[in-house]
N, C-alpha and C positions, 0 to 999 in steps of 0.2 A: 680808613681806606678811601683812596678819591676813587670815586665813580668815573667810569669812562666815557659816559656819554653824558658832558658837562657845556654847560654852554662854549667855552671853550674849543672844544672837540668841535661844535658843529658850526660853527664860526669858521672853524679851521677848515670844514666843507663850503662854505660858503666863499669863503677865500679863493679858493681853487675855483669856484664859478668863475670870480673876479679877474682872475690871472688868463683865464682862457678866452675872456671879453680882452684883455689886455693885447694879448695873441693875435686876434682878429681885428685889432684897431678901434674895438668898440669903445667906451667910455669905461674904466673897470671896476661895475660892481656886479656881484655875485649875491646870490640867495638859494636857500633852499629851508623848506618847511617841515615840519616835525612831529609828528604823533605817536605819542606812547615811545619815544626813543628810537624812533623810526623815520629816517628819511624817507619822503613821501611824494617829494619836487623839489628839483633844481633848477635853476635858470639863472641867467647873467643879460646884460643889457643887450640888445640888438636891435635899437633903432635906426643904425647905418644897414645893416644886413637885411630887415624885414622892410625899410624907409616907412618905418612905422611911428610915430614920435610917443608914442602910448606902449612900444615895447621894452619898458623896464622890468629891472630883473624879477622887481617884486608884484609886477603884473601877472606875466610870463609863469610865477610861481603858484600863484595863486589859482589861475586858469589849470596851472597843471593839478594840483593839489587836488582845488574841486571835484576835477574830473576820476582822478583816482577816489576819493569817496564817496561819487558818485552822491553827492550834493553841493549846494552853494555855503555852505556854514564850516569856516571850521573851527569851532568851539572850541578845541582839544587839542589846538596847534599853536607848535610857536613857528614864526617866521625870526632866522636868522639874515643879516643885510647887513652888507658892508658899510655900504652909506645909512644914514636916516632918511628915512623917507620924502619923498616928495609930496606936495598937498594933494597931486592926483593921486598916488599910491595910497593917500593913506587916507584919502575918502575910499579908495575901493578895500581898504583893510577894513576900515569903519564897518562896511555895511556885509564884510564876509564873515566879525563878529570874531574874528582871530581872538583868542585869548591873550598871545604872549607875543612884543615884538623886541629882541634883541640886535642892536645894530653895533657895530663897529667905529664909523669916523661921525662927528655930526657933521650938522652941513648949517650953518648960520646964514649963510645965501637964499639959500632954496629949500631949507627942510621947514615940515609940515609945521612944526613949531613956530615959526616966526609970524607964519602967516596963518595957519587955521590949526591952534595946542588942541581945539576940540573936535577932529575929524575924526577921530577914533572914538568905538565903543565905549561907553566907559568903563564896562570893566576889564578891558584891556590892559595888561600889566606891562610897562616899559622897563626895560635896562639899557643903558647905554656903554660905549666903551669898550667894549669885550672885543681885544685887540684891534681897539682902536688905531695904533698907531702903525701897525701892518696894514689896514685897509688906509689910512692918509696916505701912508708912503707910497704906494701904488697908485693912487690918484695923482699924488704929485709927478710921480715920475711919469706918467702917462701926458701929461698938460704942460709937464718941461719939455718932452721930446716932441709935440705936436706945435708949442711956439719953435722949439730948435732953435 
C-alpha cells in the first residue's frame, strides 16, 4: 500500500506555494515544512512583495515553523523546496538543525552546493528531484515570460 503522505504528496504542497509566487509575479518557489506528517509552514518567495531580499520561501518557512513550535530547532522536520537551496538558506537551515531537506529542480548557479556542500548540519539527510521537472517547468516559464 503507498502511503499518502510521501515525499511526493508534500512536494505537491510545496508546488502549489510555487504557483501562487508565480501569480503574484514573485520568482516561483514554494515550501513548506513537516512534522510527524504534518504540515506545519508554508511560504513561497516574496522578495518583490516584502522588497526584502532575505524573503525566500525557505526563510519565510522556517521563521514560520519555529514559531509554531515555539523553538528555534527543528529536528523533526523535513523542509520540502522547489528549488535547492540558496547558500543563504541553507546556512539558516544549517543552524535550525532541520533533519530532512527535499527539493525539486536543482540550481547549478546558485544552489548551496556549488558554493558552500557544507552549510548544513550534518546529519541533515538530502534528496533531491522529487518532481523535479514540475518545479523547472515553472521556473522556466516564469523567466521566459519576464524576458517576453
Amino acid at each position: 500500500m503507498i502511503h499518502p503522505y510521501d515525499d511526493e504528496y508534500f512536494m505537491k504542497r510545496a508546488l502549489a506555494e510555487a504557483e501562487q509566487a508565480f501569480r503574484e509575479g514573485e520568482i516561483p518557489v514554494g515550501a513548506v515544512v513537516v512534522c510527524q506528517n504534518k504540515i506545519i509552514a508554508r511560504a513561497y518567495n516574496q522578495t518583490q512583495t516584502l522588497n526584502d531580499v532575505t524573503a525566500h520561501a525557505e526563510m519565510l518557512a522556517i521563521t514560520a515553523a519555529t514559531s509554531w513550535l515555539g523553538g528555534k530547532y527543528l529536528k523533526d522536520c523535513t523542509l520540502y523546496i522547489t528549488l535547492e537551496p540558496c547558500v543563504m538558506c541553507a546556512g539558516a537551515l544549517g543552524w535550525s538543525q532541520i533533519s530532512r531537506i527535499v527539493w525539486g529542480a536543482s540550481d547549478p548557479r546558485r544552489g548551496f552546493r556549488k558554493f558552500a556542500p557544507e552549510a548544513l548540519h550534518p546529519k541533515t539527510e538530502l534528496a533531491e528531484g522529487v518532481l523535479g521537472q514540475e518545479s523547472e517547468s515553472l521556473l522556466k516559464l516564469f523567466f521566459e515570460a519576464r524576458r517576453g
